[in-house]
C-alpha positions in Angstrom: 0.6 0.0 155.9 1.9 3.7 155.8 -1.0 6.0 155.2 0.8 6.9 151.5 0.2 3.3 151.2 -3.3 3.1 151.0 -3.9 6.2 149.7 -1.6 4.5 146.4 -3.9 1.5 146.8 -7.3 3.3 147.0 -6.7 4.3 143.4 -6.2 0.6 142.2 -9.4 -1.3 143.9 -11.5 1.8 142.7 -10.7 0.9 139.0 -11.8 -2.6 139.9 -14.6 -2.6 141.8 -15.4 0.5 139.3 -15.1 -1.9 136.3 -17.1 -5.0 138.6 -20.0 -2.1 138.8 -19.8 -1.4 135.2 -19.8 -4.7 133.9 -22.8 -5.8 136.6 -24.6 -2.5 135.0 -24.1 -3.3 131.9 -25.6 -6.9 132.2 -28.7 -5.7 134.0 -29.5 -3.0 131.1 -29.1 -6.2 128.4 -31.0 -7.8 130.8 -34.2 -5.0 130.4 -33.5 -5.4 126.7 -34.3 -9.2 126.1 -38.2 -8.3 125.7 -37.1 -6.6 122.6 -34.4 -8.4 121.6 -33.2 -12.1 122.3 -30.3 -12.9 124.4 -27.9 -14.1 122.1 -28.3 -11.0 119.6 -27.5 -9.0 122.4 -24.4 -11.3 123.1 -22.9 -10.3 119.6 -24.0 -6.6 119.8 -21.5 -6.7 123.0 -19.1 -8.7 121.3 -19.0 -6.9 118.6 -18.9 -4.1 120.3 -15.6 -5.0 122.4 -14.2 -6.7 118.9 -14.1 -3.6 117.1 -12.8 -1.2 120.0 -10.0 -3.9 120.8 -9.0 -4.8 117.2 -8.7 -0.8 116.6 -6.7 -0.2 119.5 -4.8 -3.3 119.8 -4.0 -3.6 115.8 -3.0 -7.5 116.5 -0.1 -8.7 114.7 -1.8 -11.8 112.2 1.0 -12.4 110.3 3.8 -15.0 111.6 1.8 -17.2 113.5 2.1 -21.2 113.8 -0.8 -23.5 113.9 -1.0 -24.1 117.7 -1.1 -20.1 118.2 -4.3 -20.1 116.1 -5.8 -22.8 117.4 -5.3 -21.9 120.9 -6.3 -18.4 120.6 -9.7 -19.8 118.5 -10.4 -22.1 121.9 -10.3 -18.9 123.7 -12.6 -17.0 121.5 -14.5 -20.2 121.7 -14.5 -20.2 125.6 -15.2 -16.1 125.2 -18.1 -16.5 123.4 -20.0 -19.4 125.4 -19.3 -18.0 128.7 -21.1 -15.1 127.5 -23.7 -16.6 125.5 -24.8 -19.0 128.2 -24.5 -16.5 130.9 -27.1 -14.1 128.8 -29.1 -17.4 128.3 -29.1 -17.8 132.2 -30.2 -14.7 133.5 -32.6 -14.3 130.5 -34.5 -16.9 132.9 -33.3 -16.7 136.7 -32.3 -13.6 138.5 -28.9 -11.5 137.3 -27.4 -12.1 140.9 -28.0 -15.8 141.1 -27.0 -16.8 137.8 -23.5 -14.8 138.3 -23.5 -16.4 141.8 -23.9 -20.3 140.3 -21.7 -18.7 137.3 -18.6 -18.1 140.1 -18.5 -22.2 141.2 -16.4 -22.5 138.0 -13.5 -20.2 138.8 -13.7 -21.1 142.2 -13.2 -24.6 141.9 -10.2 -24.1 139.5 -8.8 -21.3 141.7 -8.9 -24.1 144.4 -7.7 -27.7 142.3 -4.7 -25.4 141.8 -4.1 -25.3 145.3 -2.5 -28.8 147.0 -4.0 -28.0 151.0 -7.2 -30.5 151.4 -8.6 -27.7 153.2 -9.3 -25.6 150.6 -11.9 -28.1 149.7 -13.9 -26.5 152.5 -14.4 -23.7 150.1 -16.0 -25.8 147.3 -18.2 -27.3 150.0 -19.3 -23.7 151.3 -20.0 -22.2 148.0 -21.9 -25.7 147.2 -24.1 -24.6 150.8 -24.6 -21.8 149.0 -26.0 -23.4 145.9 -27.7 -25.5 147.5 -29.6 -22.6 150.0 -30.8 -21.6 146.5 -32.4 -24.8 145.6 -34.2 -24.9 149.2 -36.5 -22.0 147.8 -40.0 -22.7 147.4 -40.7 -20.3 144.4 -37.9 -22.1 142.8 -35.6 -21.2 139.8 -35.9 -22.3 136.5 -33.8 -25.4 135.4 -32.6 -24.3 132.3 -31.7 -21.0 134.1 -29.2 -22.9 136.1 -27.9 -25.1 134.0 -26.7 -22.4 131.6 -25.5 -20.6 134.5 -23.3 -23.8 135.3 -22.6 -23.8 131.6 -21.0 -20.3 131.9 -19.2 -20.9 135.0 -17.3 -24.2 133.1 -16.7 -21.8 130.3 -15.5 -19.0 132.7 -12.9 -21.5 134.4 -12.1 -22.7 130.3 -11.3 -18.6 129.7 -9.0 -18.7 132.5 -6.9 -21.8 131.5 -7.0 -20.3 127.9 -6.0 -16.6 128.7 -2.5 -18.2 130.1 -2.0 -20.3 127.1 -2.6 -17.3 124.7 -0.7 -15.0 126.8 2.9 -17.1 126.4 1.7 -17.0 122.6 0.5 -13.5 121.4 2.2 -10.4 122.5 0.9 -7.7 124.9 -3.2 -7.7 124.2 -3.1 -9.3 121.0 -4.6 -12.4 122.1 -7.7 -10.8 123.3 -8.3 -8.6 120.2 -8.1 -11.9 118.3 -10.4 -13.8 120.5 -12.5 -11.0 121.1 -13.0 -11.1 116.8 -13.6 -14.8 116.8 -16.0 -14.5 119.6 -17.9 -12.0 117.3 -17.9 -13.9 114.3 -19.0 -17.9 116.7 -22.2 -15.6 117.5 -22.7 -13.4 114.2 -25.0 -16.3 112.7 -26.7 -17.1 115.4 -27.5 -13.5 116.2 -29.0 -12.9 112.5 -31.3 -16.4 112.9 -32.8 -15.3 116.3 -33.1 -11.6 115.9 -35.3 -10.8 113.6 -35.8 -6.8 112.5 -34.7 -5.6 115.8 -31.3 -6.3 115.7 -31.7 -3.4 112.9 -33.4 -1.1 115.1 -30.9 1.9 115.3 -32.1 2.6 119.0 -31.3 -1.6 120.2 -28.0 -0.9 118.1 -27.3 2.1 120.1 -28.1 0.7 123.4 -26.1 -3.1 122.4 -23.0 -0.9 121.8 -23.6 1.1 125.5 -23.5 -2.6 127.0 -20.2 -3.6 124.9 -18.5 -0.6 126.5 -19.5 -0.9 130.2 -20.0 -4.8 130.2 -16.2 -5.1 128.4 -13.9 -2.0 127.5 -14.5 -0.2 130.3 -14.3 -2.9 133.2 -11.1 -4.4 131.0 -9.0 -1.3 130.8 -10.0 -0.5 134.1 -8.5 -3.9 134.8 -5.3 -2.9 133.0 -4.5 -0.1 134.7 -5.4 -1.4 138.0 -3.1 -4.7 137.5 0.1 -2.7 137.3 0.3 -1.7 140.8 -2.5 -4.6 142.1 -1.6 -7.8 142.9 -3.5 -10.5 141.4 -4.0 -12.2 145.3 -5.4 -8.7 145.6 -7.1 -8.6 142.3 -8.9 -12.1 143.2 -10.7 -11.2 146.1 -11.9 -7.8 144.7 -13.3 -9.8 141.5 -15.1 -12.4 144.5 -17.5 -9.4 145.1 -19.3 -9.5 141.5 -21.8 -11.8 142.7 -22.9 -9.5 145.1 -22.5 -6.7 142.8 -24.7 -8.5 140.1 -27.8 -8.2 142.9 -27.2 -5.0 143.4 -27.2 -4.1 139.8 -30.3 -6.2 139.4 -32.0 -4.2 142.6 -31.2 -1.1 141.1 -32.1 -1.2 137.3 -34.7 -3.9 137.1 -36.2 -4.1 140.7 -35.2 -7.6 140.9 -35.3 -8.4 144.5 -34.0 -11.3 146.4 -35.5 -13.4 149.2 -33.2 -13.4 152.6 -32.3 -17.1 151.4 -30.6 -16.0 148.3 -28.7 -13.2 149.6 -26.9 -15.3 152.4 -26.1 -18.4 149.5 -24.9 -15.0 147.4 -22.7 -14.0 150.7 -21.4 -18.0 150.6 -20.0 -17.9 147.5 -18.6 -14.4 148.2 -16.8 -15.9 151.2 -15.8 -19.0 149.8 -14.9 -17.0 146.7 -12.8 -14.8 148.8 -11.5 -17.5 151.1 -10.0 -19.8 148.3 -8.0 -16.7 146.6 -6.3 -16.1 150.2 -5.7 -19.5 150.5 -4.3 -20.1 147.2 -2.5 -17.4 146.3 1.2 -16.6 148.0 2.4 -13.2 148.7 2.2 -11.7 144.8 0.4 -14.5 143.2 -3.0 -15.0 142.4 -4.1 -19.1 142.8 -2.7 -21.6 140.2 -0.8 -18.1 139.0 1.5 -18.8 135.7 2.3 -16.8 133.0 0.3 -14.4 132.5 -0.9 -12.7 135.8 -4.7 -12.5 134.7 -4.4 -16.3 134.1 -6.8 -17.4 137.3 -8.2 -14.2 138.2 -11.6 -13.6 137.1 -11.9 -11.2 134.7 -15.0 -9.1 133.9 -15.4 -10.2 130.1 -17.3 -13.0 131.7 -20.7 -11.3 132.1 
């Protein structure tokens, strides 16, 4: 690679791993929040957030549509809204950088079903070491934590399959603008039912909207930008590193510290992560690529 070359690709991967700090940032402030607010209010204060901004800038084009483009762009805000919502439900109990790490086992295993090598299968069994390294601690992690966690990461590899389907359907970004609105509207009622008063409070208002933009409009158009000179393969194994970047995030604005243990199952599913997209993806594809190149790579509206 011609020193021009990387110099052309230095630009890209800092937009991405820009956007995987932002988004990581952005989870641990919601994170400091959930004493004052629960998790799922802050869930629609983001997706609101990220609703508005898109449907302004996006204007979607409603009119025209057939039945199976509405009901496949409502399974995506469906799969938009879960992800998040059980995600926030997760780390609400167990560390940020664990739940993100047990969050990654879905797109992983779909980036490597999409693959036909056997081998690849080594990956799923390393990132399950990984897990599993976590369930080996003594202090333990709460249940419920990890179950929405795996919740999240079924809903994450749901997002993926959906994002293709919406993408041969709805023009340019008009699929997400949509799904983004339906995502906000599936949480608006449960919001207002476990709020309370606070979701009122014009500083948590504030604050919600600061984690819409760094936890999705920021990290997404830093995304766009990025993808039209990155390849996805390339795109892939950036994205690999949020798990670690989730710990880090955690370290740094809530002084959540991890045990040796669960940094080396976080560096299993970063390699495994990391491994699969190599494996999977040919020379400009990302794994199980179709359509739409953001189809299997994971995006940062997930956390």
């Amino acid at each position: 690679m011609t020193t021009r070359a990387r110099r052309d690709l230095l630009g890209p991967v800092g937009l991405v791993l820009g956007g995987i700090l932002s988004v990581q940032v952005g989870a641990a402030i919601a994170k400091g929040l959930f004493g004052e607010i629960s998790p799922t209010a802050m869930v629609w204060l983001r997706l609101a957030t990220s609703a508005i901004v898109l449907g302004a800038v996006v204007q979607p084009r409603m009119r025209g549509r057939t039945r199976q483009d509405w009901l496949v762009v409502l399974g995506f805000g469906t799969s938009l809204a879960t992800m998040n919502w059980a995600i926030y439900q997760s780390f609400s109990r167990i560390p940020l950088g664990i739940a993100v790490t047990i969050e990654f086992i879905g797109p992983l295993t779909l980036a490597v079903l999409g693959s036909r090598r056997v081998r690849d299968l080594l990956w799923v069994l390393l990132a399950g070491v990984g897990v599993a390294f976590l369930g080996f601690q003594r202090t333990g992690l709460d249940p419920a934590g990890v179950l929405y966690a795996l919740l999240a990461g079924a809903a994450w590899a749901a997002y993926i399959l959906l994002s293709a389907s919406t993408g041969r359907r709805w023009d340019g970004f008009d699929g997400l603008a949509v799904a983004s609105i339906v995502a906000a509207f599936a949480m608006t009622l449960p919001a207002l039912l476990t709020a309370g008063t606070s979701l009122w409070d014009g500083r948590i208002l504030l604050i919600g909207a600061l984690v819409g933009l760094l936890s999705s409009v920021i990290p997404y158009s830093c995304e766009l930008v990025a993808l039209r000179s990155l390849r996805p393969a390339v795109f892939g194994i950036l994205m690999s590193l949020e798990p670690a970047a989730a710990a880090l995030a955690a370290i740094v604005v809530l002084q959540e510290h991890l045990s040796p243990v669960q940094w080396l199952a976080i560096a299993c599913v970063v390699v495994a992560s990391i491994g699969a997209t190599r494996s999977g993806a040919g020379p400009g594809e990302a794994p199980g690529h179709h359509d739409d190149e953001r189809s299997t790579a994971p995006g940062t509206l997930a956390t």
